[in-house]
N, C-alpha and C positions, 0 to 999 in steps of 0.2 A: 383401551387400546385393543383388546381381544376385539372387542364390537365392530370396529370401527377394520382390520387387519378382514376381518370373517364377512364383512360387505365387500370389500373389496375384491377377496378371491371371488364371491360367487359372481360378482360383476366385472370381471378383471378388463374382459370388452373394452366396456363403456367407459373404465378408469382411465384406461390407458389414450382409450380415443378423447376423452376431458382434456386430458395430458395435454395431446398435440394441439386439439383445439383451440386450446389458451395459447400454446406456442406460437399457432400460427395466429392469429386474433391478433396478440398483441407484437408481431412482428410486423404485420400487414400496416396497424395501427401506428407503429415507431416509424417505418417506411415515410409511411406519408406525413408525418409530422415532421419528421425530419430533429434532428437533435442542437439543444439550445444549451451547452455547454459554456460555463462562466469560472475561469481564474482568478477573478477580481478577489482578491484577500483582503484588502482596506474595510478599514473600520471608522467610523463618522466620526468617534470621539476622540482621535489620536489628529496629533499634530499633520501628519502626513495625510489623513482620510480629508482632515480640514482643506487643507492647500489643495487637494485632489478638486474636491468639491467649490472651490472658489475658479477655480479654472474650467470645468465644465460649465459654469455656470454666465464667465466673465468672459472666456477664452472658447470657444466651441467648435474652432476651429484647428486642428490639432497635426502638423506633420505626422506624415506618415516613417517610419521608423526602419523600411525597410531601403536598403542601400547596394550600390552598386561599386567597388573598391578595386581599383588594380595597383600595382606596383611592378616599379621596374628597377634591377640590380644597378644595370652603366650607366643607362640614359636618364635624364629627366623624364617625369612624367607630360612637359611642355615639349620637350622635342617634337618636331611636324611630322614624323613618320607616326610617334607614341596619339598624338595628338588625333592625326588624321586616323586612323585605326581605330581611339576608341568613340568617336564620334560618329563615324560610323556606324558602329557595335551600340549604342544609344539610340542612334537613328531605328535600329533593324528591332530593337527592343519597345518604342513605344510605339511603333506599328502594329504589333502582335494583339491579339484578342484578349481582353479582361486588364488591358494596361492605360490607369487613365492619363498618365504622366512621369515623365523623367527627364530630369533636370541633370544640368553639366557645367562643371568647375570649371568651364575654358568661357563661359558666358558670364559678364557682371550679374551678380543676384540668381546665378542661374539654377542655383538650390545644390552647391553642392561646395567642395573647399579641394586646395592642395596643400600639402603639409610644407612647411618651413623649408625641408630639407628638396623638395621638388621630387621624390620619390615615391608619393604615394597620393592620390586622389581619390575621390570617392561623388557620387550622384547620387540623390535622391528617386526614389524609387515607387510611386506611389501605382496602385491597384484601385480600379474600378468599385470593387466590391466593399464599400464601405462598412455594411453589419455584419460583417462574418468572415471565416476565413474564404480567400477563393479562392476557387477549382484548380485543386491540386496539380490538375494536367497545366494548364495553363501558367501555373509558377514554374513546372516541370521545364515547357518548353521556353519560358524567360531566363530558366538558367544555364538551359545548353544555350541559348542565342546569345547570352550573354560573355559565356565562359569558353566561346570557340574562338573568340580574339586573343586567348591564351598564346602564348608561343615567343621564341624569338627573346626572352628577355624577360617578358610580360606575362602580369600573374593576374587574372582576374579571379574573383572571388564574390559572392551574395550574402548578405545577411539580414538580418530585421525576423518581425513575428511571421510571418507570410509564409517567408522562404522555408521559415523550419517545416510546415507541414509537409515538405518535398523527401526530410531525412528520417532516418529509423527506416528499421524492418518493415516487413510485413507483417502487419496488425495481428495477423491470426497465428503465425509462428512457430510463436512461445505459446498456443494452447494446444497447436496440434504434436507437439513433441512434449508435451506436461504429459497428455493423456497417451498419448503414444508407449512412453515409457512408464505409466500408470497400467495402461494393459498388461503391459509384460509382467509387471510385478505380479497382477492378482492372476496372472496364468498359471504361473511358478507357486505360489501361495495353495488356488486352486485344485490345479492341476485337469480344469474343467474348462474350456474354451466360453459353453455358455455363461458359465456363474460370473467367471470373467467378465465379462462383457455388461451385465447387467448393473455393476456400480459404476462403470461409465455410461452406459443408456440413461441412468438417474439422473447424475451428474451433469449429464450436457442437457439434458431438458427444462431439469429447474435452473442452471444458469443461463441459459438459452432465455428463456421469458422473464429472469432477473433483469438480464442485459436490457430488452428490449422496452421492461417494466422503468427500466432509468432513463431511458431515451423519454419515453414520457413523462418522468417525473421532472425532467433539465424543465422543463413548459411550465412544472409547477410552483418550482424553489429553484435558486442557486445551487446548483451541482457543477462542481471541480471535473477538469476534465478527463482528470486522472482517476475520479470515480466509477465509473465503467471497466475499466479495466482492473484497478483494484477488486469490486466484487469479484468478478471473475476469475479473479486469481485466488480470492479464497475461497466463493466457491465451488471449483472445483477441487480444491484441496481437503472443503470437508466433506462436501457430500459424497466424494469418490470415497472417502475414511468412513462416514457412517453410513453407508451402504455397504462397506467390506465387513461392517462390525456385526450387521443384519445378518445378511450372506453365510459369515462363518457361524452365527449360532442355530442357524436355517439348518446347513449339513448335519449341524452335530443334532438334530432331532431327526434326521430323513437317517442318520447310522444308527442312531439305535431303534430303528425300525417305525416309526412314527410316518401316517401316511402323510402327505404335502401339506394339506391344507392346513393341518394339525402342526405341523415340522413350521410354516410360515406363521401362523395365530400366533405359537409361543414366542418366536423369534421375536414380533414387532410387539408382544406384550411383555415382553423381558428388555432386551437388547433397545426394542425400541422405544421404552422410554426413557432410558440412558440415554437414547439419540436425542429424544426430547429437550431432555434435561439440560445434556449440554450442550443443546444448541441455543437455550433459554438461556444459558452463561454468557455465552458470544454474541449476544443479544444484547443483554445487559452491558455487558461491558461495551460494544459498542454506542450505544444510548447513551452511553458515559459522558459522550463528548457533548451531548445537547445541555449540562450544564453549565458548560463555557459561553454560551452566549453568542458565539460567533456564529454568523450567516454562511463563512466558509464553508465551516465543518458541519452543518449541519444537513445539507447534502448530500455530503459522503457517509454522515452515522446512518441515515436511514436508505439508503441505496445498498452498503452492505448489509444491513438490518434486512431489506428486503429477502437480499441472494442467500441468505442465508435461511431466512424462515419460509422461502421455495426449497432449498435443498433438503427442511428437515421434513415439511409436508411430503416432497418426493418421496424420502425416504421410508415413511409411512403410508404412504398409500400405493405409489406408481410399482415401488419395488418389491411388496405384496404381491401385487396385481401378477407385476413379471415374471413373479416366478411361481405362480399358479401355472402361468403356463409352460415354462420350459421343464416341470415336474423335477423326476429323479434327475436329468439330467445335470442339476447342480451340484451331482457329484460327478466326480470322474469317472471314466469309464472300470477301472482297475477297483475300483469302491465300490461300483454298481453290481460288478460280477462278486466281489467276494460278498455282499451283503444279501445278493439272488441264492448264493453257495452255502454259504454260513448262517445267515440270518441275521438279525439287528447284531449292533456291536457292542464288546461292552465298554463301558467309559473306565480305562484305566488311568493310574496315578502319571500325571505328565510327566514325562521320559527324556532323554535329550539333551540339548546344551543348553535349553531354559530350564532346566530342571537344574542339571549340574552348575548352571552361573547360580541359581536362585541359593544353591547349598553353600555356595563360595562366598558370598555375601552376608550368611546366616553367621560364617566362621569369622569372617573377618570383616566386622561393623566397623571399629575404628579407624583400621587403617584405609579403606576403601573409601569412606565418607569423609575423612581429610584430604583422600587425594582429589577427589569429586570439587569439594571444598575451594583447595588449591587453585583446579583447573578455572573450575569460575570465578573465582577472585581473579586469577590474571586477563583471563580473557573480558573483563569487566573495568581493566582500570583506565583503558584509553577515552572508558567513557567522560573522566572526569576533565577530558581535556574539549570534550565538546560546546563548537558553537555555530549558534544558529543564525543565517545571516542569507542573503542574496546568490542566487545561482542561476548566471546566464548563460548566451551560449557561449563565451568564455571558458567555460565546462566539457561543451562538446569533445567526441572525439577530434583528434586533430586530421583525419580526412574528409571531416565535414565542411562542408562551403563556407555555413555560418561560422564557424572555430575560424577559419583561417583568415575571412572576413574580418572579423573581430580582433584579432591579432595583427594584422597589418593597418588596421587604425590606433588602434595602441600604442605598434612603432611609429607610425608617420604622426598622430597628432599629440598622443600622450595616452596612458591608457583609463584617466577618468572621463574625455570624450565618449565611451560608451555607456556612461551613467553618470548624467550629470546630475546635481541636484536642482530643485526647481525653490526657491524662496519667494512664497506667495504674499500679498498681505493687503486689507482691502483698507480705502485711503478714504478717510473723512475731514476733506477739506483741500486748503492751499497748504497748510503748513503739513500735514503727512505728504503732501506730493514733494515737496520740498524735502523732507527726512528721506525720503524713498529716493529719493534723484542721490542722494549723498551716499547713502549706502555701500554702493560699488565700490568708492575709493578705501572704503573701511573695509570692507570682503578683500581688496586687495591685499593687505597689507595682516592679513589672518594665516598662520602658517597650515600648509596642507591645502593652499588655493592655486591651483594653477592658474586659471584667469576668470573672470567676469565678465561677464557680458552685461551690454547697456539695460538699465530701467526700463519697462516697458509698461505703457499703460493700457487699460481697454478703452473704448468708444466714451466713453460717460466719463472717466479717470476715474474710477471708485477701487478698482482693484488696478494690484500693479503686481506686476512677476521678474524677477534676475535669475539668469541661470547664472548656475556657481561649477566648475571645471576642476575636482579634485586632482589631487597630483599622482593620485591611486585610482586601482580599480575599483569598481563597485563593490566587490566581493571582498575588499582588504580592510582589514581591522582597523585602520589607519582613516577608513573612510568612514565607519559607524563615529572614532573619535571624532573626526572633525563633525560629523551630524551632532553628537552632542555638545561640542564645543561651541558651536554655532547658538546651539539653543541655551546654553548655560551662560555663558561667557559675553557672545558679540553680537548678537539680535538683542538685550535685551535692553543694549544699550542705545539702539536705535531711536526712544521714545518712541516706537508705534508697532502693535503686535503683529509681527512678521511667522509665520510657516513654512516649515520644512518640508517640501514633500521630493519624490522620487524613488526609485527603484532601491535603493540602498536604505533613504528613511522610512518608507513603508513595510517594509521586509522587518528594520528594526522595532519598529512599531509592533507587527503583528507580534515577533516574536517577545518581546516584553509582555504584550496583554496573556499569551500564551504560558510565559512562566510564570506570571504573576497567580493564574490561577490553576497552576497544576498540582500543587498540595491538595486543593479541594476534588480535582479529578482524580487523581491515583488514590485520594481518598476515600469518593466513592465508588471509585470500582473495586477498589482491595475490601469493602466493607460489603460489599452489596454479595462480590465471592463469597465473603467468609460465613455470612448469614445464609446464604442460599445451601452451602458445604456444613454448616451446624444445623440445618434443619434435616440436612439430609441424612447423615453420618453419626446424625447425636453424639458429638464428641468438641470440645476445645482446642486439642493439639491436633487435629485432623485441619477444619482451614488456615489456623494458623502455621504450621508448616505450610500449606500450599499458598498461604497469602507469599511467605520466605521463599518457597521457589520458584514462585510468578516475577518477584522481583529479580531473584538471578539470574533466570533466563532474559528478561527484557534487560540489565546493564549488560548482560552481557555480548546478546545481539548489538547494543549498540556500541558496544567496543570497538566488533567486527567493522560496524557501520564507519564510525572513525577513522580507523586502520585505512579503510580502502577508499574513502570517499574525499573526507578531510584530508589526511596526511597524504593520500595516493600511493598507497602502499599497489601497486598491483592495476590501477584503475586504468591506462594508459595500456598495458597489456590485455587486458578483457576488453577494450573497448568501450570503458564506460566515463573516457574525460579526464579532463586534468582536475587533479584536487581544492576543494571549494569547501564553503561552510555546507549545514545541513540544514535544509528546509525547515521551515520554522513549523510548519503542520505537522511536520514527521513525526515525533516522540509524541505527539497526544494519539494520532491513529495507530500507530504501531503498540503503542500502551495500550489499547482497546482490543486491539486485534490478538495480540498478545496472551493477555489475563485471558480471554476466550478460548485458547486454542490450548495455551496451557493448561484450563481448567479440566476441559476434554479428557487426557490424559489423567489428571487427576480422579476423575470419576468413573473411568474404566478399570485404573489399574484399584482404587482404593474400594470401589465399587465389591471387588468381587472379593478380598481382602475382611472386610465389614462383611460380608455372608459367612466366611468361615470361621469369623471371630463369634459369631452372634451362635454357632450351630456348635461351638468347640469350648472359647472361652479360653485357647489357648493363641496367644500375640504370635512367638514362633511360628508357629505352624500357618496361623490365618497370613501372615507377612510371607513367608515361604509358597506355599502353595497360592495365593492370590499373583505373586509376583513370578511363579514357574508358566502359569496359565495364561496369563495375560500378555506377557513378555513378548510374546509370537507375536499374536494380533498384532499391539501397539507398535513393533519396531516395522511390521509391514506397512501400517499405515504414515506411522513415520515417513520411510521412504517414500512410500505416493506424494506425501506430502510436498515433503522435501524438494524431490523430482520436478512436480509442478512448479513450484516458488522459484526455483534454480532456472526452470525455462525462460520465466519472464523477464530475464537478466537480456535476454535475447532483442527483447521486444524495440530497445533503443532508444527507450527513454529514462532516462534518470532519474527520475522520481519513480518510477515503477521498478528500476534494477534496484535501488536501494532495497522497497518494500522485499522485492525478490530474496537477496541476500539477505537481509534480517530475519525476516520470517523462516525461510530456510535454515539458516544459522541456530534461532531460537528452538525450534523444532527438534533440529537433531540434537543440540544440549538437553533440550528437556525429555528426549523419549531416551537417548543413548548414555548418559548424565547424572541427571535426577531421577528420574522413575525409575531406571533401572540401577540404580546405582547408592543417589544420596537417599532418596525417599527410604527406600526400604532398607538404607543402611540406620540412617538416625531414627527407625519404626522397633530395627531390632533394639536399640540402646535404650528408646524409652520404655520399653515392654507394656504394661498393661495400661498406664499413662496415656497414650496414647486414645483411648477409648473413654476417658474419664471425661464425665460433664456431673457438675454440681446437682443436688437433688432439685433445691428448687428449680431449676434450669428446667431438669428431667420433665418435670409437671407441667410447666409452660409452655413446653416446644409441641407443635401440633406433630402429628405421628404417620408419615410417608416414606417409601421408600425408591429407591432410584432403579433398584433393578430389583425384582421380587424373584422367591424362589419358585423353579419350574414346576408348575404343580407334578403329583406324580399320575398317571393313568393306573386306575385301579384294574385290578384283574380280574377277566368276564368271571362270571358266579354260574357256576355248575351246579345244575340241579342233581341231588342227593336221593 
């Protein structure tokens, strides 16, 4: 790391001009490729992946999903004023540019329905653009041409996949108010406008060519579309954290008088291979997820794997570089006069209210670490009421088009018309077409059926499809029942093997395969931690406590997750949707992401803790003084953290506000919580313990350290 920190400043130039080169290379690169982003969750082996695949295969023709819906309070939706208006309003909408067709309920077959009660209608909606989403403007300006028939009585409203690319923020947002308010922190921290500045210079460069590193990777594999932004959300959250961890041990060699180049070599050969280390964690744990097997996830583990192992190379090299060049001025100006005045400074005993929490802690283990305790047991027990399930735009906030959309077909036809089920099943012979024609009448008469629709065959009759019309939402537990009812109960008495598939049983699907094998995930992330944490820290009770508060912190983020998501504690206030179940993806990435972020912390604060046990021999004191020293750093970067994850709540999308709130959540528990609080409370109880590993063990473990001590600089020799 010295090597490697000491090329760099004497070429800081050409480091930094590499830097941008890649940036722009592979922005220029992402440009023209354009980005090939896939949601597709289905899995071949489940019921639902099957039915998928017999429909693509028999079926290739597929309505379009996205719709055009008004409703009227007094009138009928047939009344000739309602009538004449919205036909119109249809007329003006598939004249418009990028609209191949739209259909109307006032036309036999005409691709659209009116509801029973005569109060609510709806048209079929289809788009041009059949491989991809189209041009945003273009949906943009189909839903004002749409929604200007509004008035008078009359509510129109858009929904389907299409339409959503028109809602949410602005994309960039939530990153320029992350780093916005990340400046400000490491200004205050600082006290140095430059120094400041240069762990967001890091930060947006290796995420910057992460981002753009994804766009091309979507061309290579399956990547979720929430991949992109997830990296980016974390990392800028680490690498702005391990560029500040660089930064502040950079100053503290330029105070005691150490010239730059000297003050930076140590920095990235101490400091920086802590950043290594635990960016090698958050790696790992990431990777975690490539043992599930799933095509989803694996996308996303190596796209944040990517952003992440840019931010930690940034870290080691770009931000060398940087601050070869901005020299002393990485300190403050009021540091630089008194060290011009006074000379190097001396490193005295850490002072202050990390010093005095560190002493309050030393006195009172017990009681602080039960309340600690406490705190995360409650905030941890909504977890248990978690479940994983379907989330449409049913979800949405309620001034979105799609929400309201969504809602008024609900009222007008029932609200399983937004997620019907599809019952696939392919027909070998006359007497399966025969079971298949009968079917319907038996689906009738199944409780949780609202209605049936006719048997349909393909060209050949080899395969045949029924949609089936719950009498719930997609989203309602009531509807996963009837999917298993279906497959337990009254498919199988069909005599001929029938498939479940749709929006409701694919979602179920994934998330069975996903808890079926999360044992084996949390198990090799919590083991792969604790291996990496005993080679480092030669000790037992070292990863094992942090395997124990990797897990408190993730129930306990997703208590939060519950609280506001699930139950809708607050989520209709923020802006983030009516209450719904949680993604089924969720708790494997967030486990990933989690163990990683936690570990962080773990090897900073324990890092320096294990120096002064190893130089003293004394638990008290290495627990005290590791935890008065650290404390600072860690709760600053905490807050960057934090700050960042909280911004993306912004962003509009719900699967990215959850990751937001969790990770945020998780973050401030484990920096304000645990590390400050439970870790060093249950460190002072077990006393020397703590540091114990079995002799044979001793002889075994290969011998590295995570953060070495600063060499000392010998003093010139005077000739005699």
């Amino acid at each position: 790391m010295t090597s490697l920190a000491r090329w760099c400043l004497r070429r800081r130039l050409v480091v930094i001009v590499m830097w941008l080169a890649v940036l722009a290379g592979t922005t220029v690169a992402a440009t023209l490729a354009g980005s090939a982003y896939s949601d597709d969750y289905r899995m071949p082996d489940t019921e639902s992946g099957r039915a998928t695949a017999l429909l693509e295969r028999d079926f290739p023709v597929h309505g379009s999903d996205d719709t055009i819906v008004w409703h009227t309070d007094r009138e009928t939706v047939r009344t000739p004023a309602v009538e004449q208006r919205m036909t119109a309003a249809l007329r003006e909408v598939a004249a418009l540019p990028g609209v191949a067709a739209v259909g109307s309920p006032y036309k036999s077959g005409g691709g659209g329905a009116i509801s029973p009660d005569g109060h609510t209608a709806y048209a079929t909606l289809t788009f041009a653009n059949t491989t991809g989403d189209p041009d945003p403007a273009q949906v943009r300006k189909v839903v004002d041409t749409a929604r200007a028939a509004t008035g008078n009585g009359l509510d129109v409203a858009l929904g389907g996949s299409s339409i959503a690319v028109t809602e949410g923020s602005d994309g960039h947002l939530s990153e320029i108010i992350g780093v916005a308010v990340a400046a400000v922190v490491l200004l205050v921290v600082f006290g140095s406008l430059a120094a400041s500045l240069l762990p967001i210079a890091t930060a947006l460069v290796s995420v910057g060519t992460a981002a753009m590193g994804t766009v091309l990777l979507s061309h290579v594999m399956t990547v979720a579309g929430f991949a992109p932004m997830l990296g980016t959300l974390i990392g800028l959250g680490v690498g702005i954290d391990y560029a500040l961890f660089i930064v502040t041990r950079h100053r503290k060699g330029l105070r005691q008088g150490l010239p730059v180049p000297l003050a930076a070599e140590r920095a990235v050969a101490t400091t920086g291979r802590a950043v290594v280390f635990a960016g090698g964690t958050v790696c790992v744990a990431l990777l975690g997820m490539l043992i599930l097997g799933l095509d989803f996830l694996v996308g996303v583990a190596l796209a944040a794997s990517l952003t992440v192992v840019l931010t930690v190379a940034a870290s080691v090299t770009l931000l060398p570089a940087l601050l070869g060049l901005i020299g002393h001025r990485a300190l403050g100006r009021r540091e630089r006069r008194r060290l011009a005045h006074d000379g190097p400074l001396r490193e005295e005993a850490p002072t202050g209210p990390a010093a005095r929490w560190s002493a309050f802690v030393e006195r009172h283990p017990k009681a602080l670490g039960a309340l600690a305790a406490v705190v995360m047991l409650v905030l941890a027990l909504p977890t248990l009421s978690l479940r994983l399930g379907t989330s449409d735009q049913g979800t949405n906030p309620a001034s979105a088009t799609t929400r309201q959309a969504y809602d008024m077909i609900a009222e007008g036809f029932g609200p399983g018309v937004n997620g019907p089920l599809l019952l696939v099943a392919e027909l070998d012979g006359a007497a399966d077409r025969v079971a298949f024609d009968r079917l319907p009448d038996r689906l009738r008469r199944t409780d949780g059926v609202a209605s049936v629709g006719r048997a349909q065959l393909n060209g050949g009759g080899s395969t045949g499809v029924i949609t089936v019309v719950p009498t719930t939402s997609p989203q309602s537990r009531a509807t996963s029942d009837l999917v298993d009812r279906l497959r337990s109960e009254v498919l199988p008495k069909a005599g001929l093997p029938v498939h479940v598939g749709g929006p409701t049983a694919g979602y179920d699907d994934f998330a069975r395969v996903v808890l079926g094998k999360l044992p084996l995930f949390v198990g090799t992330v919590v083991g792969l931690g604790c291996l990496l944490l005993l080679f480092a820290f030669r000790s037992v009770g070292i990863p094992l406590k942090a395997a124990a508060m990797n897990i408190a912190a993730v129930a306990a983020s997703f208590g939060l997750i519950v609280a506001v998501f699930q139950w809708g504690w607050g989520s209709e206030l923020l802006g983030l949707g009516r209450a719904g179940p949680i993604e089924p993806f969720l708790p494997v990435v967030m486990i990933s992401v989690l163990f990683g972020l936690s570990m962080d912390y773990q090897v900073f604060l324990v890092s320096r803790m294990y120096e002064e046990w190893l130089a003293t021999r004394d638990n008290c004191r290495a627990v005290r003084v590791g935890l008065a020293e650290t404390s600072r750093v860690i709760n600053s970067a905490a807050i960057i953290m934090i700050s960042v994850f909280l911004a993306f709540v912004l962003s509009g999308d719900r699967v990215i506000a959850m990751f937001g709130i969790g990770l945020a959540a998780a973050v401030a528990l484990d920096a304000f919580v645990l590390r400050t609080l439970l870790v060093p409370a249950l460190m002072h109880l077990l006393g020397g313990a703590n540091w114990w590993l079995p002799r044979r063990l001793e002889r075994w473990l290969p011998r590295f350290s995570i953060e070495p001590r600063e060499p000392v600089t010998p003093p010139e020799r005077v000739p005699v």
